[in-house]
KEKE-3310 file (N, C-alpha, C; in steps of 0.2 Angstrom, whole numbers, plus 5000, padded with zeros to 4 digits):
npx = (5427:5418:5412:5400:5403:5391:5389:5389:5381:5387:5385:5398:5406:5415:5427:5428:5431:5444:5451:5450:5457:5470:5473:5469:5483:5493:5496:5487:5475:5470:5462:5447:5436:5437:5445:5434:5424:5428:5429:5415:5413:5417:5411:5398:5397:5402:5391:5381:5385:5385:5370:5366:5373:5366:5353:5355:5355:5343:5340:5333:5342:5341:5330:5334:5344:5337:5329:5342:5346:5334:5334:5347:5344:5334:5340:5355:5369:5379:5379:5379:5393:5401:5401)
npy = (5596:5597:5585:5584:5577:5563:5558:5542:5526:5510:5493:5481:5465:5459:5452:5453:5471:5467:5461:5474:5481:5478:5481:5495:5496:5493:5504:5507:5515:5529:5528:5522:5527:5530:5521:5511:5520:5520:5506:5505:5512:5507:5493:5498:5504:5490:5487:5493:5494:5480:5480:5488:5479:5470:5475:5478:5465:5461:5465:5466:5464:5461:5467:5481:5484:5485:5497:5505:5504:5509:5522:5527:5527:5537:5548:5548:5540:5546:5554:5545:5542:5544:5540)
npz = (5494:5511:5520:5532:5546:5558:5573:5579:5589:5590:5591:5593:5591:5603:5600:5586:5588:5595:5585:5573:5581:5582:5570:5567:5575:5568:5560:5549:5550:5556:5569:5575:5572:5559:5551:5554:5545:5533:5531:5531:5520:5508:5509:5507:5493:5486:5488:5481:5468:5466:5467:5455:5446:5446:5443:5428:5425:5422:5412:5394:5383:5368:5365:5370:5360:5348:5352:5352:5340:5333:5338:5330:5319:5317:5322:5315:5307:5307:5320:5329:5326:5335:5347)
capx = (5422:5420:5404:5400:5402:5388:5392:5383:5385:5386:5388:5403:5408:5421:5434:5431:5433:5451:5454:5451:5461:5478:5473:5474:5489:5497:5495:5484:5471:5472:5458:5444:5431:5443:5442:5426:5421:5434:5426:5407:5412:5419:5403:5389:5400:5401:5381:5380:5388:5381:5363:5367:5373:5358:5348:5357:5355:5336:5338:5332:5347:5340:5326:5340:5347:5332:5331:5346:5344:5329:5336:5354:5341:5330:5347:5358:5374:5385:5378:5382:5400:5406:5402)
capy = (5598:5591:5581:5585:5569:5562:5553:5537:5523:5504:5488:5476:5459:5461:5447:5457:5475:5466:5463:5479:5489:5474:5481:5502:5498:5492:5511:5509:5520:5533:5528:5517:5530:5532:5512:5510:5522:5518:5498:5505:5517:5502:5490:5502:5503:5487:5483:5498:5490:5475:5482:5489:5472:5466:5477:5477:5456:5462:5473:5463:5465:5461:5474:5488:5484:5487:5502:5508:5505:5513:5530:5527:5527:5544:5553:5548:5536:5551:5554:5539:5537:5548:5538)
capz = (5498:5514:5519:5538:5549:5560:5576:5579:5593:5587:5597:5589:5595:5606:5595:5580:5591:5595:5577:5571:5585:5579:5564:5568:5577:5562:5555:5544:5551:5564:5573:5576:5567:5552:5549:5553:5542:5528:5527:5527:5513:5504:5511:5503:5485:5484:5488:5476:5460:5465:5463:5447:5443:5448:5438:5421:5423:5419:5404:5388:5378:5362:5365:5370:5354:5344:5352:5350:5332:5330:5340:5328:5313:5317:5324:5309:5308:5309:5326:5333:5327:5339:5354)
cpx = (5422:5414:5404:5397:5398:5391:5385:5386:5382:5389:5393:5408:5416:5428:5433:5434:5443:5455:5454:5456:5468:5477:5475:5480:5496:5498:5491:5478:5473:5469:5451:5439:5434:5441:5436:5423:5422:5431:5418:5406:5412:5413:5399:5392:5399:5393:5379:5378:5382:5370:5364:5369:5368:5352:5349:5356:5348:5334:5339:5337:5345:5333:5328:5342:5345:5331:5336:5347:5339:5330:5342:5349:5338:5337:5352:5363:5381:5384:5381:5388:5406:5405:5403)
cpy = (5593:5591:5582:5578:5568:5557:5550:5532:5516:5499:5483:5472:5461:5457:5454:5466:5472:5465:5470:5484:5486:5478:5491:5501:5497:5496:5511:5513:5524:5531:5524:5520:5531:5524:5511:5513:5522:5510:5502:5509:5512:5495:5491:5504:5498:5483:5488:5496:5483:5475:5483:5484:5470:5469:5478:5470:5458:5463:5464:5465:5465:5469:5480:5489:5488:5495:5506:5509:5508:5521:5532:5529:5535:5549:5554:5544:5539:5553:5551:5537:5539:5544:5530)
cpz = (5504:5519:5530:5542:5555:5567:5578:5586:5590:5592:5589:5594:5598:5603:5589:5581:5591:5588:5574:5573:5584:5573:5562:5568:5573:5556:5551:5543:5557:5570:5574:5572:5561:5549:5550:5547:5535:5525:5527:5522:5508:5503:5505:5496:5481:5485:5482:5470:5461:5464:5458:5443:5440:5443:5432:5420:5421:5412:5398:5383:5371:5362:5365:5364:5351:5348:5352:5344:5330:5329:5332:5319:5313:5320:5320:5311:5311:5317:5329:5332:5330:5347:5352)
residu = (UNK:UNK:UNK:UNK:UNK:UNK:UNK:UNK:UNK:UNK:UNK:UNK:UNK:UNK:UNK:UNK:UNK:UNK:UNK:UNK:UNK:UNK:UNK:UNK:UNK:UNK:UNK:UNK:UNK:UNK:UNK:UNK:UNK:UNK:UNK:UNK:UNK:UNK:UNK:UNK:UNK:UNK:UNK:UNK:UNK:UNK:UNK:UNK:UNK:UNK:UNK:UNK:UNK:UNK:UNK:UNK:UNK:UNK:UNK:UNK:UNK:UNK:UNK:UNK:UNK:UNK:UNK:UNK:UNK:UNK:UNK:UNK:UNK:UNK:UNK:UNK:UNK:UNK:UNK:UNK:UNK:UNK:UNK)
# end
């Protein structure tokens, strides 16, 4: 499937503009919209994981526990020895 692409206009330091176009020319992307949008795919992944990081650093482990034990206890043991 394929995701209908939006154009946008963005201001970028003219040094790093020259790094990225050394960095096209070097084939690795066709195009400046291609790389571009290839590092903010990769960007917003890793901001992504990294909330989810963030929010499992929250979770009360010992209290998950106990709930899972109580669920593993009303669901039966057979249940749970499939996952």
């Amino acid at each position: 499937m394929n995701a209908i692409a939006s154009k946008i206009a963005i201001s970028i330091d003219s040094g790093l503009l020259d790094r990225l176009d050394a960095f096209i020319q070097k084939k690795h992307f066709k195009n400046r919209s291609q790389a571009i949008q290839s590092v903010v795919e990769e960007a917003v992944g890793r901001l992504e994981h990294s909330r989810l990081a963030e929010e499992c650093s929250k979770l009360d482990f010992a209290y998950e526990r106990q709930l899972a034990d109580e669920w593993r206890d009303i669901e039966g043991e057979e249940e749970w020895s499939k996952y």
